[in-house]
C-alpha positions in Angstrom: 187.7 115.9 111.8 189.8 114.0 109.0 192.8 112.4 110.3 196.4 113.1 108.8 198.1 110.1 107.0 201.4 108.9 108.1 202.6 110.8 104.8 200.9 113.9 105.4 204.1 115.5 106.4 205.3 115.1 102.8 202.0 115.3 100.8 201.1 118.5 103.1 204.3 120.5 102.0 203.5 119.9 97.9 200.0 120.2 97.7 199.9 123.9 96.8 196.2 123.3 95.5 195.4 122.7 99.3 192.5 120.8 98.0 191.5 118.0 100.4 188.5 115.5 100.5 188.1 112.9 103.6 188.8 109.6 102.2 188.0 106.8 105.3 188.3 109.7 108.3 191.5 110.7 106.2 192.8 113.8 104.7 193.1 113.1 100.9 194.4 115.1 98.4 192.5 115.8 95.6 194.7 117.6 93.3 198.7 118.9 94.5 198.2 121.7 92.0 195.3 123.8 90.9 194.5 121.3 88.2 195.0 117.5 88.2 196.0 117.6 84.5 199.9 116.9 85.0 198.9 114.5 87.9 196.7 112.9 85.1 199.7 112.7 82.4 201.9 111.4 85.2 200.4 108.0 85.7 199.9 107.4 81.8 203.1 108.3 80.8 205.8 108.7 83.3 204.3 107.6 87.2 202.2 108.9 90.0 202.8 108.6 93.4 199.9 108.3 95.7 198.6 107.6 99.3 196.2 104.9 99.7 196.8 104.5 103.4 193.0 105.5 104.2 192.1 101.7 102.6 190.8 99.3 105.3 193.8 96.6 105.3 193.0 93.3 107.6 195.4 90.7 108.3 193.9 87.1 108.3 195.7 84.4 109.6 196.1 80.5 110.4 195.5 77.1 109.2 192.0 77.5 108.3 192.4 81.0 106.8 191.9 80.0 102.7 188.6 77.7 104.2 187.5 81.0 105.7 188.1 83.4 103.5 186.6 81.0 100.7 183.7 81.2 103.2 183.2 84.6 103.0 184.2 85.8 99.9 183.1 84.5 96.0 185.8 83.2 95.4 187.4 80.3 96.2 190.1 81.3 97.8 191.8 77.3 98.4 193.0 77.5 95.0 195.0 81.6 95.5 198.8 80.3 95.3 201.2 82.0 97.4 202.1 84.8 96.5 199.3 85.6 94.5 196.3 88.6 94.4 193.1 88.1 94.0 190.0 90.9 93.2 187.2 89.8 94.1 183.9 90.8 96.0 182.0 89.3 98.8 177.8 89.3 99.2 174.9 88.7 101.8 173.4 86.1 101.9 170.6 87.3 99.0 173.6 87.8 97.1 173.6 91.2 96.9 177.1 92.8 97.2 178.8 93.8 100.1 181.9 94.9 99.1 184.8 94.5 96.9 188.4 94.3 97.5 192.1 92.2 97.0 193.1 89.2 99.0 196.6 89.2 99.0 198.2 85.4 99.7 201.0 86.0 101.8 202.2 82.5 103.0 201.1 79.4 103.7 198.6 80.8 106.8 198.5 84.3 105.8 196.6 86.6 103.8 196.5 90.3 103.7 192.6 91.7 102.9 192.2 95.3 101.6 188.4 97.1 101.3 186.7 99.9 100.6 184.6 99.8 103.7 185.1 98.9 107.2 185.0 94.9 106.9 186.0 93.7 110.5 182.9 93.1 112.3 181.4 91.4 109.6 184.4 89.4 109.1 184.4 88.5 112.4 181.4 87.3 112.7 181.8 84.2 110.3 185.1 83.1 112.2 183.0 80.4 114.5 184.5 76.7 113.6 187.3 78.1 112.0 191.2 78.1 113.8 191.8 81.7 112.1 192.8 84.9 113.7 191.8 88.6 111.8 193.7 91.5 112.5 192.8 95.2 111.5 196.1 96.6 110.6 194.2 99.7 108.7 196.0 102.2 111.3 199.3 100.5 111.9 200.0 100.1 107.5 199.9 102.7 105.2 200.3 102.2 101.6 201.8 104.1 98.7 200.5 103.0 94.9 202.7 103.9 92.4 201.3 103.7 88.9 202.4 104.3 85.3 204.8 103.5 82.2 208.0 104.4 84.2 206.9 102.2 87.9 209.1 99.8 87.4 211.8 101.4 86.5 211.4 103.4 89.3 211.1 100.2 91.5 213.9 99.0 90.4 216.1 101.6 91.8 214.6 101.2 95.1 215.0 97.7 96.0 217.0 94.7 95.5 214.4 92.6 94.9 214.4 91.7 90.8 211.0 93.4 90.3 211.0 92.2 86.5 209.8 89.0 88.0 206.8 90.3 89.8 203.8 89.0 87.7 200.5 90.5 87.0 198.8 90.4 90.1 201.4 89.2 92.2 202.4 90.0 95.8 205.8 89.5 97.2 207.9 90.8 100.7 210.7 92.9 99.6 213.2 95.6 101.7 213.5 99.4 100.4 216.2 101.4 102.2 216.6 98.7 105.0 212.9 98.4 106.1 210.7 96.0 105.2 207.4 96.8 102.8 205.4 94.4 100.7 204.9 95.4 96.9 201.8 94.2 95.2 201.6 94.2 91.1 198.2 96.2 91.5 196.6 99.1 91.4 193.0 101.3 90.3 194.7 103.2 87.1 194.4 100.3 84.5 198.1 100.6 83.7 201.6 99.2 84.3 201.9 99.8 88.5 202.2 99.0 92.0 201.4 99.4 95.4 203.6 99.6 98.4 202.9 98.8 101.7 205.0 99.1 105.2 204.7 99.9 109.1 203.5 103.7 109.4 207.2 104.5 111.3 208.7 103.8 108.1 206.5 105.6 106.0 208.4 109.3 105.1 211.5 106.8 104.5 209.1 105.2 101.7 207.9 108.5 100.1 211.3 110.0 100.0 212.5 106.9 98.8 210.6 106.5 95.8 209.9 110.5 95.6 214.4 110.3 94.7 214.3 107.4 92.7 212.3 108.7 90.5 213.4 112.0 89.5 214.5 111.1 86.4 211.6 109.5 85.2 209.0 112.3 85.4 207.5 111.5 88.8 204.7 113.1 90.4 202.4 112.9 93.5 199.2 112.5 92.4 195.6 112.6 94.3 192.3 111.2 93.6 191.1 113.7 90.8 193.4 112.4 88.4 192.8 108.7 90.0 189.3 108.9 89.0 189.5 109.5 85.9 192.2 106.5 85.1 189.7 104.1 86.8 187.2 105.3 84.6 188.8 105.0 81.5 190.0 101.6 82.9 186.2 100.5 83.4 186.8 100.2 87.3 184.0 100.4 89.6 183.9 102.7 92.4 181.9 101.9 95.8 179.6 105.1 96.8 179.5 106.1 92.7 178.9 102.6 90.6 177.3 100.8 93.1 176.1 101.0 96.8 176.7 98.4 100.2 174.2 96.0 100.1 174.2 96.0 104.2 174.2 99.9 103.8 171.1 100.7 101.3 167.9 101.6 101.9 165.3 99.8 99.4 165.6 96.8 97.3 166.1 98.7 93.9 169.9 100.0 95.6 171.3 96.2 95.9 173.5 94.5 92.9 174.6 91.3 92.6 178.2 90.6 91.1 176.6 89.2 87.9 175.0 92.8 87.8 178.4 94.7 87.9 180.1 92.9 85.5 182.0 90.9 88.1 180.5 87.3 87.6 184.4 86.6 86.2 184.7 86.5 90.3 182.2 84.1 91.2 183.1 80.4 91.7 179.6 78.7 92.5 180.9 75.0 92.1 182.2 74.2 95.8 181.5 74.5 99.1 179.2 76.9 100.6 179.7 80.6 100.7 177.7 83.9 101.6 175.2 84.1 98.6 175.4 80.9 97.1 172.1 79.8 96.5 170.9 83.6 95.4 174.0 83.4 92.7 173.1 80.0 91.4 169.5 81.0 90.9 170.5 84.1 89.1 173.0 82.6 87.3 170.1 80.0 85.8 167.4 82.5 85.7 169.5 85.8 84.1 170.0 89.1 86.1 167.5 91.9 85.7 170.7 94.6 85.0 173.8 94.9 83.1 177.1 97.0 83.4 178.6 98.3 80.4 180.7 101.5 78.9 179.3 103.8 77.2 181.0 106.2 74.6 178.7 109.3 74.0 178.0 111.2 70.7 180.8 114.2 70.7 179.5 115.2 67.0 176.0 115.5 68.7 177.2 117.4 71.4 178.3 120.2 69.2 175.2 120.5 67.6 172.9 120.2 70.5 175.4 123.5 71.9 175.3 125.3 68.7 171.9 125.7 68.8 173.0 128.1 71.8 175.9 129.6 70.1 177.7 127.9 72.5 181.7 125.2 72.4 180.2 121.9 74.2 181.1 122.1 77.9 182.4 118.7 79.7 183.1 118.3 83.4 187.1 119.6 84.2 186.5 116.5 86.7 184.9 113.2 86.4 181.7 113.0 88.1 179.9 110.4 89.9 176.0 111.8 89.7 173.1 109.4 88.4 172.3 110.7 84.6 169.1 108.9 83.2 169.5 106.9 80.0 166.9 106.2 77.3 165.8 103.3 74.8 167.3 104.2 71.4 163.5 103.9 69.3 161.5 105.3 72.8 162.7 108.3 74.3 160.4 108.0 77.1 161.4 104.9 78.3 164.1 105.0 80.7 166.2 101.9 80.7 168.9 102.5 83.3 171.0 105.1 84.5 174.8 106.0 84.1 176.8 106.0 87.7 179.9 107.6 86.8 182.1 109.5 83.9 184.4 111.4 82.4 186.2 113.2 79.5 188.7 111.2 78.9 192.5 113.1 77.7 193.8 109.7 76.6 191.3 108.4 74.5 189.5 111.8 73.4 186.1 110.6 74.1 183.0 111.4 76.4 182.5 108.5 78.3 180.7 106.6 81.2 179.9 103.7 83.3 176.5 102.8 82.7 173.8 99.7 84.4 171.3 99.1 82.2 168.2 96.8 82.2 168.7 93.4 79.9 168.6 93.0 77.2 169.6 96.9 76.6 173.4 96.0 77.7 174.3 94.4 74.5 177.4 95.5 73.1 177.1 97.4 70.3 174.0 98.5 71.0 172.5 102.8 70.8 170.9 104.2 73.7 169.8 108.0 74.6 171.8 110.0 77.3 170.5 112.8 79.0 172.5 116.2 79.0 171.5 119.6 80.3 171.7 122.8 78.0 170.9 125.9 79.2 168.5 124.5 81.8 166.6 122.5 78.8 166.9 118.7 78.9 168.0 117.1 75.2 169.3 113.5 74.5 171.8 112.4 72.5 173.0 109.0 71.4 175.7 107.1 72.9 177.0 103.4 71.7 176.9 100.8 74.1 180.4 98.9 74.8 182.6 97.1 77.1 183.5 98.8 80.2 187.3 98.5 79.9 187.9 101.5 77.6 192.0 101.7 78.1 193.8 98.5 78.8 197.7 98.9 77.6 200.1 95.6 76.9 202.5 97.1 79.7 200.0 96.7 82.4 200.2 92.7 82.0 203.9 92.5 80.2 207.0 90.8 82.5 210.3 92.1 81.0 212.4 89.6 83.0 209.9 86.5 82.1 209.8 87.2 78.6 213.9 87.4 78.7 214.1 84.3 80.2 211.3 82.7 78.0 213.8 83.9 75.2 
């Protein structure tokens, strides 16, 4: 049975919808109201509060914590200032990944590691010849992310920490209300936001906190219907939809390598050994065998395709996260991937989806077939090929109090 957050007093009371989903042995809302459209709206144009306490949250410490975690992870980790947030993934040794998550640089010995799946054991195990102690801090921390145009004003009211100087993926200890939290310039919406994390005892102190302070700025809570659908349109892979635990998987075929989800940015292969070196130097000089990519699918064909049935086109009130086959452009009997996860997007105004596709099919640009269902009969239509970021706003990188200063 799904375990209550430490918030769950306050989430329980507004979420009329009671619509739940277990999120890490977790209750987790899905919508607070029948429909997540005004959650949706929230976190792009005023904010959304939500719980993100069910994320595995490790605390890694001493003097050989960078060496270890640059160990582990693909990334070298030596060279993540204080103070600064990483995204990143980490692989087995066939290069194949694992997992992905942030590593948060704390101080000089100290980093905070969050994760999608349970990471201790196999942290652990790596920790021989290193002086470093790991700590999971998943039940004693809960976290709140609060994400949209009107975060940081929002933020601002809540602490006296000068939150216009919080960069782009920066981390930084701060005090709300008298208790301590640490606030993180992250999030999984693609815009302007934050995420807030503190000792469970003070956690309905944190909600009500920010729950007040932002009143006049159009605040809502928000649950992971409407969160899925900004990560979509924000090209953000999901564990479990876009791609699958290497250690977890069955058969070959289920295993991706970070060059394969797009997330090579993350690799650092020059330097000392790490899980998955070798594999991800030979890939690197040989070429992967898949591809990640967006893709934006025909609405004019759409209509026709339901007009033949005298029927509107139908889309998915949610976003959905089932494997749809996806077709050469000149051969529509060869299959040449498969898209993992999408969505109709209410920003944008498109049909869209995350797609891995075999090479050289991925390139930009590039028309490919998508499979729909219409009345039981199977038809195709086209979709263009593009980058997986789909929604990327100015305000989710911009620093008010840096630029005034630059000024």
């Amino acid at each position: 049975m799904p375990l209550p957050s430490p918030f769950f007093e306050r989430t329980s009371k507004l979420c009329t919808s009671m619509s739940y989903k277990e999120w890490s042995g977790y209750y987790a809302v899905k919508s607070y109201e029948t429909a997540y459209v005004p959650e949706y709206f929230a976190f792009r144009h005023s904010a959304g509060l939500l719980d993100v306490t069910p994320l595995f949250k490790y605390s890694v410490k001493g003097k050989d914590a960078a060496s270890f975690l640059s160990r582990v992870m693909v990334k070298n980790i030596n060279k993540l200032k204080v103070g600064r947030v990483s995204y990143l993934c980490w692989c087995d040794d066939d290069g194949k990944v694992i997992d992905d998550g942030t590593v948060m640089h704390i101080s000089e010995e100290e980093f905070f590691v969050t994760s999608a799946d349970p990471s201790f054991l196999w942290l652990k195990r790596y920790t021989r010849g290193y002086v470093v102690e790991i700590n999971d801090v998943t039940d004693s921390i809960c976290g709140l992310a609060l994400q949209g145009p009107t975060s940081r004003e929002i933020l601002r009211k809540c602490t006296g920490y000068d939150i216009d100087q919080l960069k782009f993926f920066a981390v930084t200890e701060a005090v709300i209300d008298g208790f301590d939290v640490r606030i993180s310039r992250t999030g999984y919406t693609g815009d302007l936001g934050y995420e807030i994390w503190t000792e469970n005892k003070n956690a309905l102190k944190l909600w009500d906190t920010i729950m007040d302070a932002g009143k006049d700025y159009d605040i809502l809570p928000a649950g992971l219907d409407a969160l899925d659908i900004t990560r979509i349109e924000a090209g953000l892979i999901l564990k479990g939809a876009d791609y699958h635990n290497a250690a977890h998987v069955l058969i070959e075929d289920r295993k991706v390598s970070p060059y394969e989800l797009g997330l090579g940015w993350t690799v650092n292969l020059d330097r000392e050994p790490f899980n998955g070196q070798a594999a991800l130097q030979l890939e690197k000089e040989k070429g992967s065998f898949w591809g990640t990519v967006g893709l934006d699918i025909s609405w004019p064909e759409l209509e026709t395709i339901y007009a033949k049935y005298g029927l509107p086109p139908e889309v998915s009130g949610e976003a959905w996260r089932t494997s749809i086959p996806v077709y050469a452009e000149d051969d529509h009997y060869k299959q040449i991937g498969y898209a993992t996860s999408g969505t109709w997007s209410p920003t944008l105004k498109k049909n869209i989806a995350i797609a891995i596709l075999e090479k050289p099919y991925d390139v930009i640009g590039s028309q490919l077939q998508f499979e729909v269902t219409v009345e039981h009969t199977r038809h195709l239509v086209s979709a263009e090929v593009c980058k997986t970021q789909f929604f990327n706003p100015e305000r989710k990188r911009s620093n008010p109090g840096l630029e005034t200063v630059s000024a």
